[in-house]
N, C-alpha and C positions, 0 to 999 in steps of 0.2 A: 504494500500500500504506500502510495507518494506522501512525502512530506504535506502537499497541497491539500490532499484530499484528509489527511488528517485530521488537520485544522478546521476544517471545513466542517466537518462531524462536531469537533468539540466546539466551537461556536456555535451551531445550530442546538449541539446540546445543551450548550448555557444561557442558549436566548429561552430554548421550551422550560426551561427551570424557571428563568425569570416569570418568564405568562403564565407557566402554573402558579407559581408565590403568587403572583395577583390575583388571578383567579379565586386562590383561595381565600384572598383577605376580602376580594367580592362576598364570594357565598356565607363565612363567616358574619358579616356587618349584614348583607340580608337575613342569614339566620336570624338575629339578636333582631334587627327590624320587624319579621313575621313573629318573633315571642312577643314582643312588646305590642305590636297589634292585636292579637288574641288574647292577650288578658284584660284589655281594651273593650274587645269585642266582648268577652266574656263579662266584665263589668257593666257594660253598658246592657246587655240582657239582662243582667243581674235588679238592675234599676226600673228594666222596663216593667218586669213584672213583678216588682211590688210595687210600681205606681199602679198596674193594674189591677192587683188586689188592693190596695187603698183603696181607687175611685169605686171596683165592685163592693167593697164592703160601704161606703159613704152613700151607695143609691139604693133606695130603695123604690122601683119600681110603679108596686101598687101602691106606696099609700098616695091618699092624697093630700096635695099641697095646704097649707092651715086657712087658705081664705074660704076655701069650700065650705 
């Protein structure tokens, strides 16, 4: 194998090392982004429905209003 073509390999293997490290420091900072969304999401469900039990327990339906 020529001197030329050797290099040529280890460059190219130190450029794909590099794009993987970034790569990974991508999908890392998105992982830690979809946690932090989903306990977000999960909050905000949390909230939705005890405002929904609130407002159903605060109505009552049948009775009637006091001016009747």
């Amino acid at each position: 194998m020529s001197e030329e073509r050797l290099i040529e390999i280890e460059s190219r293997l130190a450029y794909q090392d590099h794009t993987l490290n970034e790569l990974n420091d991508v999908v890392t900072q998105q992982q830690a982004t979809i946690m932090k969304l989903e306990r977000l999401c999960l909050s905000m469900a949390e909230r939705v429905s005890s405002l929904q039990e609130a407002f159903s327990e605060g109505e009552n339906g049948d009775e009637k209003p006091p001016h009747y």
